[in-house]
ZAMARGU-4260 file (C-alpha; in steps of 0.2 Angstrom, whole numbers, plus 5000, padded with zeros to 4 digits):
<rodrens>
0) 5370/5452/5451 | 5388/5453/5450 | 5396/5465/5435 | 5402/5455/5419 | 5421/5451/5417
5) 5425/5453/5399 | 5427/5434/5392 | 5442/5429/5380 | 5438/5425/5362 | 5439/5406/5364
10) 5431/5408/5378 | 5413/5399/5377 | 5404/5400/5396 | 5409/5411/5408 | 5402/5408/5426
15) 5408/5422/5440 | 5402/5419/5458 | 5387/5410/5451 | 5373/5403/5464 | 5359/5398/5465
20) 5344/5399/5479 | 5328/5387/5480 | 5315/5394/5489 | 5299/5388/5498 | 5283/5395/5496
25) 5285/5407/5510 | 5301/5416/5501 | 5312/5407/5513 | 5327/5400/5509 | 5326/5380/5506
30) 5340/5373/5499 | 5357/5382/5490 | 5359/5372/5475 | 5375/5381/5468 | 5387/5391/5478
35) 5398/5403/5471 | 5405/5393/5458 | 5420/5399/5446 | 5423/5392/5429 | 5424/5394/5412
40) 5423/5383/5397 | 5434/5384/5380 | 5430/5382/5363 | 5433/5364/5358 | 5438/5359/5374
45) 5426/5343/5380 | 5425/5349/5399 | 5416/5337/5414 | 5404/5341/5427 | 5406/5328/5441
50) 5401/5323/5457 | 5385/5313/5468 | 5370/5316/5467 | 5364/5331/5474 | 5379/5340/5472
55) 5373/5355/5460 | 5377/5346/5441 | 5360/5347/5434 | 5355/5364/5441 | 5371/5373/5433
60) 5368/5365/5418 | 5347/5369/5419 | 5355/5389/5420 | 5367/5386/5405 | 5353/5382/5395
65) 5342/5398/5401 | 5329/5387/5412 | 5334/5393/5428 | 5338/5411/5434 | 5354/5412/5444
70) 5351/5421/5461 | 5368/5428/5461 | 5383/5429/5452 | 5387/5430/5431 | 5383/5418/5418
75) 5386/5419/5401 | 5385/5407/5385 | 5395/5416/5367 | 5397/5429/5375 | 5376/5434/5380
80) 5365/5429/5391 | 5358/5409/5392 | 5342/5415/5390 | 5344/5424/5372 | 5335/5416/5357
85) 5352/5415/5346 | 5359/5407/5359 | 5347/5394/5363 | 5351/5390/5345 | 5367/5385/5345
90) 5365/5374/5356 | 5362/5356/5359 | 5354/5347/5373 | 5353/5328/5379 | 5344/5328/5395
95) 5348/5312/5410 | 5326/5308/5403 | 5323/5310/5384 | 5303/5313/5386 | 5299/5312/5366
100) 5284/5309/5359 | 5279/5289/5360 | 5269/5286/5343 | 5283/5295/5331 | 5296/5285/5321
105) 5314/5289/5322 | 5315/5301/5305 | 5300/5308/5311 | 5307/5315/5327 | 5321/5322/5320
110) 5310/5329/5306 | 5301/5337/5322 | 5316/5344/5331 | 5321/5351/5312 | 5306/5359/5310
115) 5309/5368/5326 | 5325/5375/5320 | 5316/5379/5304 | 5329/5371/5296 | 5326/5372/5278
120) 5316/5355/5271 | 5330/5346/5259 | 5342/5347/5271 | 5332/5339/5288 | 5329/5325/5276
125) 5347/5323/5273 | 5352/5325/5292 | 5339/5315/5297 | 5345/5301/5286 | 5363/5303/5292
130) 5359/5303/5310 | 5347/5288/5309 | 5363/5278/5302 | 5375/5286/5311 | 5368/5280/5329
135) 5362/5266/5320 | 5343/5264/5321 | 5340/5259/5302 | 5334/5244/5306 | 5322/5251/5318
140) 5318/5268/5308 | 5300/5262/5305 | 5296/5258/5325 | 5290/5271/5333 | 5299/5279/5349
145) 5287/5269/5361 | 5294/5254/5357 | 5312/5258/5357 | 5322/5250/5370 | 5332/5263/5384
150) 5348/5262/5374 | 5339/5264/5358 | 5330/5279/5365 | 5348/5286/5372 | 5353/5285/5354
155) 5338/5295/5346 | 5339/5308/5360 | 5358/5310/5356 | 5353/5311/5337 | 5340/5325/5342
160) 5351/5333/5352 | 5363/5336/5336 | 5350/5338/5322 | 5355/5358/5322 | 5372/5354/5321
165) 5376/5364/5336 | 5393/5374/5344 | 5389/5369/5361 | 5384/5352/5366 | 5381/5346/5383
170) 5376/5329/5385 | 5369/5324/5401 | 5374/5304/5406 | 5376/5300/5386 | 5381/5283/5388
175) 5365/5277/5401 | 5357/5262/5395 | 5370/5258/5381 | 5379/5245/5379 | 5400/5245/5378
180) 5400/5244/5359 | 5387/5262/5359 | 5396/5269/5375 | 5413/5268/5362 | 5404/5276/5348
185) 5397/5290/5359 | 5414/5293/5365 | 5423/5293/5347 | 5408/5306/5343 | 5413/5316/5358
190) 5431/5318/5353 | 5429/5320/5333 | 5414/5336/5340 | 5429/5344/5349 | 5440/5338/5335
195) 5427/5350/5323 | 5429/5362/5336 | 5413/5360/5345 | 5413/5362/5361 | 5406/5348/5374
200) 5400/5349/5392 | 5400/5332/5399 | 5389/5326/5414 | 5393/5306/5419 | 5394/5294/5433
205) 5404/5283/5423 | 5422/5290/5427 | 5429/5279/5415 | 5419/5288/5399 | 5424/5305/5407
210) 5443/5300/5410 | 5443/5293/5390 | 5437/5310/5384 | 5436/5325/5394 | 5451/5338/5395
215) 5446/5346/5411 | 5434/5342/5424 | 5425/5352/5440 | 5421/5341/5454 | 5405/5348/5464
220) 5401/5343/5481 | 5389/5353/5492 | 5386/5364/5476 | 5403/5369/5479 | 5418/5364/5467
225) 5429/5354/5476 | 5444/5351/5465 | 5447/5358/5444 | 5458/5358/5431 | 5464/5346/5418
230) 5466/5327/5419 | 5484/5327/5420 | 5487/5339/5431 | 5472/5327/5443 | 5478/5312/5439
235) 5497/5311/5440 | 5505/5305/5455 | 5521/5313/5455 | 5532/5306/5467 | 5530/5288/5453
240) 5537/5283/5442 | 5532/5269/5427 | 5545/5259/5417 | 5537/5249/5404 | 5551/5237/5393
245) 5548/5222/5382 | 5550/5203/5390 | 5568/5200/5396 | 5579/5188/5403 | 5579/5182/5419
250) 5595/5188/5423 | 5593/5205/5416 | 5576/5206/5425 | 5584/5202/5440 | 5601/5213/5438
255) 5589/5227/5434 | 5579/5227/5452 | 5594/5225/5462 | 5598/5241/5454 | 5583/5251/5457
260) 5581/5245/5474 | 5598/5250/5480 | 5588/5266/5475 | 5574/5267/5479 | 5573/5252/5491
265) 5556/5239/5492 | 5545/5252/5485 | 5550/5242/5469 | 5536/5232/5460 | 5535/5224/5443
270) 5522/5216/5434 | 5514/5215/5416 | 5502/5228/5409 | 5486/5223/5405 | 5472/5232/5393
275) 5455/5236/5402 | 5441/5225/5400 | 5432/5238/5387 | 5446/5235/5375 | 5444/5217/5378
280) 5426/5216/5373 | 5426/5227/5359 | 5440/5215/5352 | 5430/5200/5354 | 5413/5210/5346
285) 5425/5215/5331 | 5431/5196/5328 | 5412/5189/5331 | 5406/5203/5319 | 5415/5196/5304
290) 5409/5177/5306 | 5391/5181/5313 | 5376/5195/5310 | 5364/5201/5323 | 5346/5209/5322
295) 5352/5223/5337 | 5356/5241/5335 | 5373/5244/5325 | 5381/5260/5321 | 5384/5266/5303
300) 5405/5267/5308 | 5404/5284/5303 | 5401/5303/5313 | 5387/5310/5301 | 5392/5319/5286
305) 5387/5337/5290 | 5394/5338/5307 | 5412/5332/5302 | 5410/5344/5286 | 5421/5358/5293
310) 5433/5348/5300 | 5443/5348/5285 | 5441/5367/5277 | 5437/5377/5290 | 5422/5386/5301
315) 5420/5397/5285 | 5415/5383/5272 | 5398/5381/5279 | 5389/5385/5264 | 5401/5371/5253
320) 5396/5359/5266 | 5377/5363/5262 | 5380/5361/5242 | 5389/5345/5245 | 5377/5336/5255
325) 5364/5342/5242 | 5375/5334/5228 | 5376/5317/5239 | 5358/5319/5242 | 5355/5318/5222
330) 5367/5303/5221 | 5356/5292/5232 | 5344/5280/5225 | 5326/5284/5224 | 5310/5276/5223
335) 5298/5286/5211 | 5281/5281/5212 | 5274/5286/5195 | 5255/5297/5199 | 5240/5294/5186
340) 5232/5307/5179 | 5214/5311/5172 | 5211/5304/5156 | 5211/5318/5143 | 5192/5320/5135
345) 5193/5322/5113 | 5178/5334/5112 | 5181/5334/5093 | 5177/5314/5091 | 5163/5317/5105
350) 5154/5328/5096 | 5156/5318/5079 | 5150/5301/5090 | 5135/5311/5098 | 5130/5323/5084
355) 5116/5322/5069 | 5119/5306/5059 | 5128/5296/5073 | 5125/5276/5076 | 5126/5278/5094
360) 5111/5280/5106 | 5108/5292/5114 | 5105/5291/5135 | 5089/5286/5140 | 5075/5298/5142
365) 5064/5303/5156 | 5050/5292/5150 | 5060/5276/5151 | 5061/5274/5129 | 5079/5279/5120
370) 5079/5293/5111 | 5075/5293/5091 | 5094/5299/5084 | 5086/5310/5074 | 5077/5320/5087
375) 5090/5320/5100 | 5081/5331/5111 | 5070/5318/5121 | 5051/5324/5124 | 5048/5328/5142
380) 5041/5316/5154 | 5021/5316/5158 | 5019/5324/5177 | 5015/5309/5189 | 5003/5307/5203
385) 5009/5305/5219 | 4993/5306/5228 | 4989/5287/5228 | 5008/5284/5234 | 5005/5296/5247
390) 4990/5287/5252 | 4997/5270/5253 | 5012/5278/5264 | 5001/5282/5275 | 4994/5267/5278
395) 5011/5258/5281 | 5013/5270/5295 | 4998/5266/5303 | 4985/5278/5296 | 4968/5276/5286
400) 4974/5261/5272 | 4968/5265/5255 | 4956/5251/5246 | 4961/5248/5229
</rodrens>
């Protein structure tokens, strides 16, 4: 393996060289899945991972995560290796398939994943609650995961996938299954995470999401990268130009294209701008929501409490982030269900009601006659004979019957 290069402070994953080998059962070589790839990710950058299928996304992302070995090359995640315990628990994880467990509810999966982080009690109840309105399963919180629907399950897994509030997050196809109003609300998650400081690794075939929020990408074809670096320096076409101006005159329109195409010649174009269908549709939901309701998933409108907590004081303010969740958690009505006790016995009235002198009978004694209250102490019972009952058993099971 290839000797560590010391990695910046900001710096999050480091890859150098990086490969990766499948072999058949033979120990021959099968298929090279990754091939020496350079990159490195920042903090609070949201960075992309794109290209077809095949082309090597899933298995560098299997290796960030400490599932797979690397067969050449450097890797490493804060600094250590992917397959440290402490790292493991920074980090968060949406895979393409969330494989949870059919016959718990919503809070209860989070409750689950919480546990796993031993997350102390009070507070996986209060990020569990946050997380369920936040990807807006509330009216579904009492339906287990078996019944969810596949953008509903997209949003649990993505809920799960934060309940540790995690540095690194990487989020594989996020947006799958959901409709446009989740795909926006994923997207507004991903930028106020890297707003935090969070740091994002993005996986989608949807190039519009990735172009909405990433601020670089790595292209992979042939577990090779192909082409890096930001959006702008991708994107731009620098021999262009774009003029944008309110309506004008006729003439003026007119006067202004002779102009430029002295210049530049036919090249020239003008047309009107026009928004992109997303922002079409989510105007039209945002005037229906006002004048109608619906019984589908909706989204709380709001990024969870405890993970935009820092956003405002600082990375060093975890523990007045704790203390006021606690304080909100006490603000929040609660159902008290009010548990009976035993009644409490008065020996000293009791012994007045069962003592010498006292009106009440005592219990009935062995012989079948109440007890004189004088003598309280009942007389013991004659012995019975249980020969003849003996005998007539017997007979009912078929032996010698008894004459009487």
């Amino acid at each position: 393996m290839a000797s560590p290069i010391p990695a910046a402070p900001d710096v999050i994953i480091q890859a150098t060289g990086l490969t990766k080998v499948f072999h058949d059962f033979w120990g021959r070589a099968k298929a090279k899945a990754v091939d020496s790839v350079d990159f490195e990710v920042r903090r609070g950058e949201v960075f992309g991972l794109l290209g077809p299928n095949g082309s090597g996304k899933s298995t560098t992302i299997k290796m960030i995560l400490g599932l797979l070995y690397p067969t050449k090359g450097h890797l490493t995640v804060f600094g250590k290796s992917p397959r440290d315990v402490k790292t493991k628990a920074r980090i968060g994880y949406l895979p393409e398939e969330s494989y949870l467990y059919r016959y718990l509810t919503a809070g209860e999966t989070l409750d689950f994943f919480g546990q796993i982080f031993a997350i102390e009690g009070r507070n996986r109840r209060e990020r569990t609650e946050q997380l369920i309105e936040m990807v807006g399963l509330n009216q579904a919180r009492s339906r287990t995961v078996g019944e969810f629907s596949k953008g509903m399950q997209r949003r649990i897994g993505l809920a799960q996938a934060l309940i540790n509030d995690p540095d690194l997050v990487i989020l594989d196809e996020p947006t799958a299954g959901l409709d446009p109003i989740g795909c926006r609300e994923i997207k507004d998650l991903i930028l106020a995470l890297a707003r935090r400081g969070k740091t994002v690794i993005l996986s989608s075939h949807l190039l519009s999401d990735v172009e909405d929020v990433c601020d670089r990408v790595v292209i992979y074809y042939g577990g090779r990268i192909q082409a890096q670096g930001t959006l702008q320096e991708l994107l731009s076409t620098p021999d262009e130009v774009r003029i944008t101006t309110p309506v004008l005159s006729r003439e003026t329109t007119e006067r202004a294209l002779a102009i430029l195409r002295e210049e530049a010649g036919e090249r020239v174009r003008m047309d009107n701008p026009t928004q992109n269908l997303e922002s079409y549709f989510l105007g039209v939901v945002h005037r229906a929501r006002s004048q109608a309701a619906t019984s589908g998933a909706t989204s709380g409108n709001q990024v969870a409490q405890f993970i935009r907590g820092n956003a405002e004081g600082g990375a060093g303010q975890g523990e007045a982030v704790l203390d006021r969740l606690t304080r909100q958690s006490h603000s929040q009505p609660t159902l008290v269900v009010p548990v009976q006790s035993e009644p409490k016995v008065d020996e000293a009235r009791l012994s007045a009601l069962s003592g010498p002198g006292s009106n009440i009978p005592s219990a009935p004694a062995p012989g079948g006659s109440l007890a004189s209250s004088s003598n309280p102490t009942p007389s013991p019972a004659a012995p019975v004979d249980l020969g003849k009952a003996n005998e007539k058993l017997s007979g009912l099971l078929g032996g010698p019957k008894v004459k009487e």
